[in-house]
N, C-alpha and C positions, 0 to 999 in steps of 0.2 A: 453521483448523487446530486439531486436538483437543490437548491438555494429554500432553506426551512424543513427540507428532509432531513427524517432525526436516520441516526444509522440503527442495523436492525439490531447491531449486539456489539459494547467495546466491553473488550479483554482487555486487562491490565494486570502486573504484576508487579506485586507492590512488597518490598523489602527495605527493609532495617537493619540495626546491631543495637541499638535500642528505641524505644518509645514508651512514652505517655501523655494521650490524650487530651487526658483530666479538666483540662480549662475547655475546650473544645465543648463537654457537655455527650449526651446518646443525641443520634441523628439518625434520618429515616430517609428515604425516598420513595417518587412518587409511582415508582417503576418495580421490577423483581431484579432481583439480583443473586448472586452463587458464590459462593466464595468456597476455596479445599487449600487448607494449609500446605504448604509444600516443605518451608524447612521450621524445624524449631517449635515453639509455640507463644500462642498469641492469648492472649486474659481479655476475655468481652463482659467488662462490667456489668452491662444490662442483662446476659443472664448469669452473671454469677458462674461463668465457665471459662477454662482455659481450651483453648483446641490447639489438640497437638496434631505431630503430622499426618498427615492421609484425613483430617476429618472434613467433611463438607457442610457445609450451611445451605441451606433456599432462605432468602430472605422475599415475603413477599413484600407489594407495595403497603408504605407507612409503619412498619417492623421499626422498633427502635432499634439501635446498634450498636456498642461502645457506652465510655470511654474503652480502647484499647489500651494497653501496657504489655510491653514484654521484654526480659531483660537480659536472654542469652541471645535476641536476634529471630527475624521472624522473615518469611517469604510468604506469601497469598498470590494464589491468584484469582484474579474477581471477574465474574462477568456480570456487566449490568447491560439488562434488557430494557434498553432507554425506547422502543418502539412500542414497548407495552406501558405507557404512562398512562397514570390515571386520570391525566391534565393534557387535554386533545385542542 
């Protein structure tokens, strides 16, 4: 990858035994993003839903997001399409 190439796709996988957001605020970005619950479930404030496991999200770009909370432990994994920004 050359010096100011964005990569085309980071995976992440992002776990807990608990969380809450709450002070953090809903946050968006400028890019798409996917996210599929893997263990447990995760409470997404901004719609008023819990996703439990196996569920998938497409977040496109500017989507608010959160606050999160979940209190039995959560796993996600995320992939943001940082090549598809809306900010070139």
């Amino acid at each position: 990858m050359q010096k100011g190439q964005k990569p085309k796709m980071m995976n992440s996988i992002l776990g807990c035994k608990t969380l809450n957001t709450k002070s953090f605020r809903s946050k968006s970005h400028d890019y798409p993003e996917e996210i599929i619950a893997i263990k447990s479930n995760l409470y997404d404030e901004a719609f008023n839903q819990w996703l439990e496991v196996g569920d998938y999200a497409s977040r496109p770009p500017g989507e608010l997001h959160g606050p999160f909370k979940t209190d039995a432990g959560s796993v996600i994994l995320e992939k943001s399409h940082s090549n598809q920004s809306l900010k070139k």
